[in-house]
N, C-alpha and C positions, 0 to 999 in steps of 0.2 A: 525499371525495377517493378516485379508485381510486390501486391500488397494485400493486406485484408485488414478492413478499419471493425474491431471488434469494440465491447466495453462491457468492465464489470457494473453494473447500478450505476451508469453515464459516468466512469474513472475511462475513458477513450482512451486507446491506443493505435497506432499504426504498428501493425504486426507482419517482421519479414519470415521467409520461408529461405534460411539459410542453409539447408542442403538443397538450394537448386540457387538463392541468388549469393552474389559476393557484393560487400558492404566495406569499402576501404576505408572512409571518412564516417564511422557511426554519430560522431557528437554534431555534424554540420549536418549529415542528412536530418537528424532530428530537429533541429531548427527549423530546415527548411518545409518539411511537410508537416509539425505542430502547429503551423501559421494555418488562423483560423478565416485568414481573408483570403491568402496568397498561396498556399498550400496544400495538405488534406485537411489540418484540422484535429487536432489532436493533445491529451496531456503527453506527449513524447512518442518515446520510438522504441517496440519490443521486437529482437531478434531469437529468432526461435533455430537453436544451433545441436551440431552433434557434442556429444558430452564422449568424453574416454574413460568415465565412470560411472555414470548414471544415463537411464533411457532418454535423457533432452537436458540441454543447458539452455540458460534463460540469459543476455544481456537484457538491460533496459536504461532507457536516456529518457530525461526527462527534456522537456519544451526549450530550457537554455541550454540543452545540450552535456548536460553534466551527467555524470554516469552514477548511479542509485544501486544500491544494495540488493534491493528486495521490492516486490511490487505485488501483496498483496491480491487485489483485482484483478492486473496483467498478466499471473500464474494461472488463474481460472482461465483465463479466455486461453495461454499456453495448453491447458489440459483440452480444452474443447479443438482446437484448432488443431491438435497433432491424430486426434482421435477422427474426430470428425473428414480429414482429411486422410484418412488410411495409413498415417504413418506409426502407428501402433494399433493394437488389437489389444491390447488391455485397458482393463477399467482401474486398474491401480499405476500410477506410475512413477519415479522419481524424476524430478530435477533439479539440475545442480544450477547453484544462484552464488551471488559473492556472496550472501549473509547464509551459506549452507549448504544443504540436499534440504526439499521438501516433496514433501510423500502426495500426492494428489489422490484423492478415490471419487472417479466420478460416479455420476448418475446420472445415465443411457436411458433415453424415453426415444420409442421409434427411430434406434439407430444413431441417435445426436444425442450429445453431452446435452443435458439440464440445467442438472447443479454441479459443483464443484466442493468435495472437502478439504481443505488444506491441514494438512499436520504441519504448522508452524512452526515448531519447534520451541523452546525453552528460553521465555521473556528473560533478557538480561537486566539486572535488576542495582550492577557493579558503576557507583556513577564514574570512575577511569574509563570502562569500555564503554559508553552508551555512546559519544561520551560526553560528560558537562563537568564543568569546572567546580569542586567544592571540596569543603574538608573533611562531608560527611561522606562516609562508606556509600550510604543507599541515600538518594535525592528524594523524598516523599514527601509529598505537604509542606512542602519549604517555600522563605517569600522571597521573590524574586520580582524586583522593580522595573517597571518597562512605563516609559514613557511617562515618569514621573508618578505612576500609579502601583500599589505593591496587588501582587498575584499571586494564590497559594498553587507551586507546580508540584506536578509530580513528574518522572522522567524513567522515560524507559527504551531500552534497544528492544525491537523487534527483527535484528540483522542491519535497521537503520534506525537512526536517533527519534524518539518524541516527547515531546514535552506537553503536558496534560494540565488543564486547571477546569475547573467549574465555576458557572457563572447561571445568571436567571434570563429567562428573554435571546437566546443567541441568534435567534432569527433579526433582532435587530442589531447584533452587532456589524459596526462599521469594523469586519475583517480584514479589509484589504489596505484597512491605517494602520491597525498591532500587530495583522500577520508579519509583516515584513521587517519589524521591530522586535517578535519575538526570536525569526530565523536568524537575524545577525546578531544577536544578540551578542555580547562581550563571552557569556559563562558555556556558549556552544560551539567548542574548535571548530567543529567540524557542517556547524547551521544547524537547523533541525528546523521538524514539522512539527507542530503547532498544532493541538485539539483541543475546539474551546466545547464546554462539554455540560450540556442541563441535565439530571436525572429527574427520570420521570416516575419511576419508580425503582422497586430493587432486582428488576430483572428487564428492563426497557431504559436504555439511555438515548439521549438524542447528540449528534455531535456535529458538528463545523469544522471541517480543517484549513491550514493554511500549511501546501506543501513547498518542504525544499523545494527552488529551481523551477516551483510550476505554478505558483499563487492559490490561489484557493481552487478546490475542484470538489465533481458531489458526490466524490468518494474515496476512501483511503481504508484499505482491507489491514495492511498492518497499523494503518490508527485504529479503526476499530478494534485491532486484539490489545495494542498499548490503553486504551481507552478501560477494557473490560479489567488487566492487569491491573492496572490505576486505581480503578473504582473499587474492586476488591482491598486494595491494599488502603484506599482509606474508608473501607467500612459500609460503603453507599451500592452494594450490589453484590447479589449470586454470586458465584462461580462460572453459571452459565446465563447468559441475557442478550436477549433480541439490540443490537446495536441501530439507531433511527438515520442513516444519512439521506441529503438532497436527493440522491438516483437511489435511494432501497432502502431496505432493510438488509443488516448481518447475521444470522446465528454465531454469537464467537463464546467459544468453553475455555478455561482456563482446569483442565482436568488436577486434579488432585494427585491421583497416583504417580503418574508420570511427569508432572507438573507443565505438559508440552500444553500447547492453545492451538486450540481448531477452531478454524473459520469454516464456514457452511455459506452459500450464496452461490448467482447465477453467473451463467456467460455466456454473452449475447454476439453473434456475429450481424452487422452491419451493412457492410458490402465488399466485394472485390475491387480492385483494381488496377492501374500501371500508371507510372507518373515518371518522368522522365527527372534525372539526378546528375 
């Protein structure tokens, strides 16, 4: 199988070229090449396929092999990879994801994608759809107990579940003891990601995630749009704010008019190459 190891701000993936390779077992290949000793190395497995409605379909698997909505980061390095490799000539493009169609507009500096814009589409905010357990319509600043300690979350679909709280200090939190306490949580059917989250001020927030299926990584594009939704809705930021993760900085907007969230940020290719499946 050829491949190409890209990442948005170190959010890694193994990215396939599905109009030339076939992929029978997606959730076992992803296993096998996210093994960061035995494998390539990677948060999971992005396949870059033909769509029968939009110019590119996106699967993506995460590192236990479980199959994810929506990938943020993964979508950028999609826009850079289809572009960059001649399989479009546009600098705008759609594709279609289980959590949608999202609009990509990149940005070509000598010939290679830069940056990446994502038109995210329209934070779901219905806590049935996100989805989380509760008898309130919208989940916002509610306290939710995890490991004996109470947590003020917030909760939001971005096409996949997050659950948002702020805290002081996240550089020392021990993540990888509550991450895995907040994804299995009882009130999230379906797990969720986890953004533990310091405001720095009201237009620069700093964030940590702990993703479904993948444990902690030093980025998550639709956490950072749940992140800016979040922070808006309790009062602690812009509309539009520099997002702070481990591999980067975000630009995420939560437009007014449209009320759709655009991510802004880079997409970095790594290397090429073939590994036997």
């Amino acid at each position: 199988m050829k491949f190409t190891k890209m990442h948005g701000i170190g959010n890694d993936y193994v990215y396939v070229n599905c109009f030339e390779e076939k992929i029978e077992n997606p959730s076992e290949v992803a296993i096998k090449v996210s093994d960061r000793h035995f494998g390539i190395g990677s948060d999971g497995l992005v396949l870059i396929m033909p769509s029968q409605t939009e110019d590119f379909r996106m699967r993506m698997f995460n590192a236990d092999g479980s199959e994810a909505e929506m990938c943020g980061n993964a979508i950028r390095c999609v826009g850079k990879y289809v572009y960059d490799n001649g399989l479009t000539d546009k600098d705008t493009i759609s594709v279609e994801t289980l959590a949608g169609t999202k609009i990509l507009k990149m940005q070509i500096e000598e010939g290679k994608v830069k940056t990446v814009r994502v038109d995210m589409g329209e934070p779901i905010l219905d806590s049935e759809k996100i989805p989380v357990t509760s008898n309130k319509e919208k989940f916002i600043d509610e306290d939710v107990e995890v490991d004996g300690e109470n947590y003020k979350v917030t909760c939001v679909s971005m096409g996949n579940p997050h659950a948002v709280t702020y805290m002081n200090d996240i550089d020392h939190l021990k993540i990888e003891e509550i991450g895995p306490k907040f994804e299995h949580h009882g009130i999230f059917p379906k797990r969720t990601n986890t953004e533990f989250v310091e405001v720095l001020d009201r237009s620069t927030l700093k964030m940590r995630v702990w993703e479904r299926g993948a444990g902690e990584t030093l980025a998550c594009g639709t956490g950072a749009c749940a992140v800016l939704v979040a922070s808006v809705l309790n009062g602690v930021s812009e509309r539009k704010a520099t997002v702070k993760l481990i591999g980067g900085d975000l630009l995420i907007e939560w437009n007014e008019q449209d009320n759709h969230v655009y991510m802004t940020g880079p997409a970095t290719k790594v290397f090429d190459g073939e590994i036997k499946i």
